[in-house]
C-alpha positions in Angstrom: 54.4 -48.3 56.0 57.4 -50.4 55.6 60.8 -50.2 56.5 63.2 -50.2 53.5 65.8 -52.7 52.8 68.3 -51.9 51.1 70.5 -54.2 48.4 74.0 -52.8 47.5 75.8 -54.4 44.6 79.3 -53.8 43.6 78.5 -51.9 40.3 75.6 -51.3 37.9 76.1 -54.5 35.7 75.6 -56.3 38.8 72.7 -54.7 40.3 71.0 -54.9 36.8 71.2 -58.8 36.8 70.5 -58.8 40.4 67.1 -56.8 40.0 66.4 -58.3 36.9 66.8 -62.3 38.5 65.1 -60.7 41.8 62.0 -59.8 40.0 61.5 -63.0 37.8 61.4 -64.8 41.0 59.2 -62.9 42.8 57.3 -62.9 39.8 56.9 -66.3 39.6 56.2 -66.8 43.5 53.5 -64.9 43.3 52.2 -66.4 40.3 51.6 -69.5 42.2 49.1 -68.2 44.7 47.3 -65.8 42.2 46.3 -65.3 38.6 48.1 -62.4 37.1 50.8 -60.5 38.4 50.2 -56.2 38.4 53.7 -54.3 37.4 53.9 -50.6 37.7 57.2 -49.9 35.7 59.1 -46.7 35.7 61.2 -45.2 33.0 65.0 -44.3 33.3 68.1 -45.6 32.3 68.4 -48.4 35.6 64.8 -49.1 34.5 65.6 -49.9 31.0 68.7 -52.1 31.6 66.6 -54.0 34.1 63.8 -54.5 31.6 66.7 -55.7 28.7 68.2 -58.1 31.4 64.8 -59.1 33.1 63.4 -60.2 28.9 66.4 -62.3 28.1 66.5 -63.8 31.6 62.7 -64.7 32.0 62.2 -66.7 28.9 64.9 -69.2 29.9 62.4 -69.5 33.1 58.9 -70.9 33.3 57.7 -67.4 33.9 54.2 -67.4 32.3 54.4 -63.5 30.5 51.0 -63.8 29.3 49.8 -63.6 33.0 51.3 -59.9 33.7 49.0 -56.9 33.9 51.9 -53.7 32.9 50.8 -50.4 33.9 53.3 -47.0 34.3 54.2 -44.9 36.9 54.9 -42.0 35.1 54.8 -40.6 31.0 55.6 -37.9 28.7 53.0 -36.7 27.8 53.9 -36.6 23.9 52.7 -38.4 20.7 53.0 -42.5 21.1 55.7 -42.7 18.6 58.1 -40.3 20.7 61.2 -42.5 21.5 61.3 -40.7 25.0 58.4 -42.0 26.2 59.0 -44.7 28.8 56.4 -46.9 27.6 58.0 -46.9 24.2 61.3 -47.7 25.5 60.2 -50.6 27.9 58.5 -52.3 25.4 61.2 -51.8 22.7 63.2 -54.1 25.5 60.6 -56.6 26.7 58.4 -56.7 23.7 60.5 -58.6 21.7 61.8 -61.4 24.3 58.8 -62.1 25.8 54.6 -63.0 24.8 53.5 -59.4 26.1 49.8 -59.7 25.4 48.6 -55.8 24.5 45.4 -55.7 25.7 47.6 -56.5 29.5 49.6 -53.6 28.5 48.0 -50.5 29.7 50.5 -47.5 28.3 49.6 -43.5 29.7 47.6 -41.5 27.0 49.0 -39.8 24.6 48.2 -35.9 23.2 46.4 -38.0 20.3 44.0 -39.6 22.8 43.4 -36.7 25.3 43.3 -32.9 24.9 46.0 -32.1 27.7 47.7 -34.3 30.7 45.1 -33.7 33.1 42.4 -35.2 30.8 44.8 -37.9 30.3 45.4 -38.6 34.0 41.7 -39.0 34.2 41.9 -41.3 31.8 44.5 -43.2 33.4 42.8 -43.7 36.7 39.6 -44.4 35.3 41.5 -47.7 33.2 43.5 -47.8 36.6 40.7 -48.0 38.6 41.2 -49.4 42.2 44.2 -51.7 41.0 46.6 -51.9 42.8 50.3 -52.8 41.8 52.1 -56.2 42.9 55.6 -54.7 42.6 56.1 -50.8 42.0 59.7 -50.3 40.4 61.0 -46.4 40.2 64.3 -45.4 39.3 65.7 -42.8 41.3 66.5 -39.2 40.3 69.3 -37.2 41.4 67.4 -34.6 43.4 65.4 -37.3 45.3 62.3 -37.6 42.5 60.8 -40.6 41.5 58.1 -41.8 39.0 57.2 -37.1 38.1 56.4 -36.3 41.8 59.0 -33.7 42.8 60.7 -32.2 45.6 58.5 -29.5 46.9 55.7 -30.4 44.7 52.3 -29.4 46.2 51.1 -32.8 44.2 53.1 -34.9 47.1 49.9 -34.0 49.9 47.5 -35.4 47.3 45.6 -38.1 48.7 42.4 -38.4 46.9 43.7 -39.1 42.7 45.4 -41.7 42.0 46.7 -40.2 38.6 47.5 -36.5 37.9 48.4 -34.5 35.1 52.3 -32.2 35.5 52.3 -28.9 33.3 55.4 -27.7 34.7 57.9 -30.4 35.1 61.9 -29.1 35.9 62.7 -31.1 32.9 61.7 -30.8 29.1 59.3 -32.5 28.5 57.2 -29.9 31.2 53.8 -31.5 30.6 53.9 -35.3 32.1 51.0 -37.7 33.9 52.2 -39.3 37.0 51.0 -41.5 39.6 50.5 -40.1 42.8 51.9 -41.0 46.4 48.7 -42.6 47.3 49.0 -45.0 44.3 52.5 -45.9 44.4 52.0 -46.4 48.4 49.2 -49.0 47.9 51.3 -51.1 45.8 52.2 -54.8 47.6 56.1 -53.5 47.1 58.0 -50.8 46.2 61.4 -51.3 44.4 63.8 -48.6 43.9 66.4 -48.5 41.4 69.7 -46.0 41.4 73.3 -46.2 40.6 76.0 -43.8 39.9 77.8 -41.1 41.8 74.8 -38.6 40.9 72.1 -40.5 43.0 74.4 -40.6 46.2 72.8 -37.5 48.0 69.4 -38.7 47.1 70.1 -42.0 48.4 71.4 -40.9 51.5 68.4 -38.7 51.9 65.2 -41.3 50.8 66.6 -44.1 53.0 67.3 -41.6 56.2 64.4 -39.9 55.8 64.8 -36.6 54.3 62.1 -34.5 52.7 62.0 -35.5 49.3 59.5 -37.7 47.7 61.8 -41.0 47.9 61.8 -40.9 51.3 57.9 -41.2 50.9 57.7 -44.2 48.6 56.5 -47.4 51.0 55.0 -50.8 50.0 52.2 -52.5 52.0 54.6 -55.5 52.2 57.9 -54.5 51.4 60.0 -51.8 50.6 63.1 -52.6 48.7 66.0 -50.1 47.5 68.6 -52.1 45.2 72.0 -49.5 44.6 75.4 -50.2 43.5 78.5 -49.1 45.9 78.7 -45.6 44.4 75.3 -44.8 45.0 75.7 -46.1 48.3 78.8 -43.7 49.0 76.9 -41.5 51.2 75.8 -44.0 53.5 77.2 -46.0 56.5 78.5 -49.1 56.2 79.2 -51.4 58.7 81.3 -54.4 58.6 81.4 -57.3 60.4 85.5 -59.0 61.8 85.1 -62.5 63.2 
């Protein structure tokens, strides 16, 4: 486990550039010592402005896109087409600014593929196999949630799958497939995304330590939260007088 770091920006706009520069460059480090890069990419609005900023940005770079592996944190579980699933929405952004090859792009299955989001969580982990992901990004939710793993949810002790199917989620869509603890924790690092007023509590309460599952989320490497000054309201800060 890794201690987090955390990033504070002045306000969204500029922790969306600053994630989205952040993770071309890491991206491109570590696509000097190793073939293809694995990205496990959340949905959410922070997310998605990320992914629109990180497109534009990385092809004015010599990021090679052809050499990342994208995988997904979390789904709806409803038909591919459904604008509100994240993998739809990410690749509406990235798709068309960068040379995403699709057989690298591994989207959650889809009620067309699988009977129900169990089956589909099988699935999942069978394509996900013992992969593990370079850089995990999951945008914060305002009770302390991130990729579909809960507060309170028994599915936070799970430590054997890797992938898991959610029939009762608190928000419509209820059915959902998510990656577990145990996945997200393996990844190299963990990035966290949140901004706004709403996240402020949950902040406060993954960084000290709270029970709720963002105060679980650790990368083998690094752990990284990135949050603009409101989200950050709740939380000490300490300035330096020469």
């Amino acid at each position: 486990m890794t201690h987090p770091r955390v990033h504070r920006y002045s306000d969204e706009q500029t922790l969306t550039s600053s994630v989205a520069a952040n993770l071309v460059k890491r991206i491109i480090e570590l696509l000097a010592t190793k073939e293809k890069v694995h990205l496990g990419l959340s949905g959410g609005d922070s997310a998605n402005q990320v992914y629109k900023a990180f497109g534009k940005l990385a092809k004015t770079t010599n990021l090679d896109a052809r050499r990342l592996e994208l995988w997904w944190t979390c789904e709806r579980y409803v038909p591919s087409s459904d604008h509100r699933r994240n993998s739809t929405q990410a690749l509406s952004l990235l798709a068309g600014a960068l040379p995403i090859v699709p057989s690298q792009t591994h989207a959650m299955p889809a009620p067309t593929s699988t009977a129900d989001p169990q089956q589909g969580a099988l699935a999942y982990a069978e394509e996900l196999g013992q992969q593990k992901f370079d850089i995990c990004l999951l945008n914060l939710a305002p009770d302390g949630h991130v990729a579909d793993l809960y507060p309170d949810d028994p599915a936070l002790s799970e430590d054997n799958a890797r992938v898991i199917g959610v029939l009762e989620a608190p928000n419509e869509p209820k059915e959902r497939i998510t990656c577990t603890l145990k996945t997200i924790n393996e990844s190299r690092e963990v990035w966290v995304l949140a901004s706004g007023y709403s996240k402020a509590e949950a902040v406060e309460e993954g960084i000290t330590g709270k029970h709720v599952p963002a105060s679980m989320v650790s990368g083998q490497d690094a752990t990284h939260w990135f949050i603009d000054q409101r989200a950050a309201s709740r939380l000490p800060y300490h300035e330096c007088k020469l």
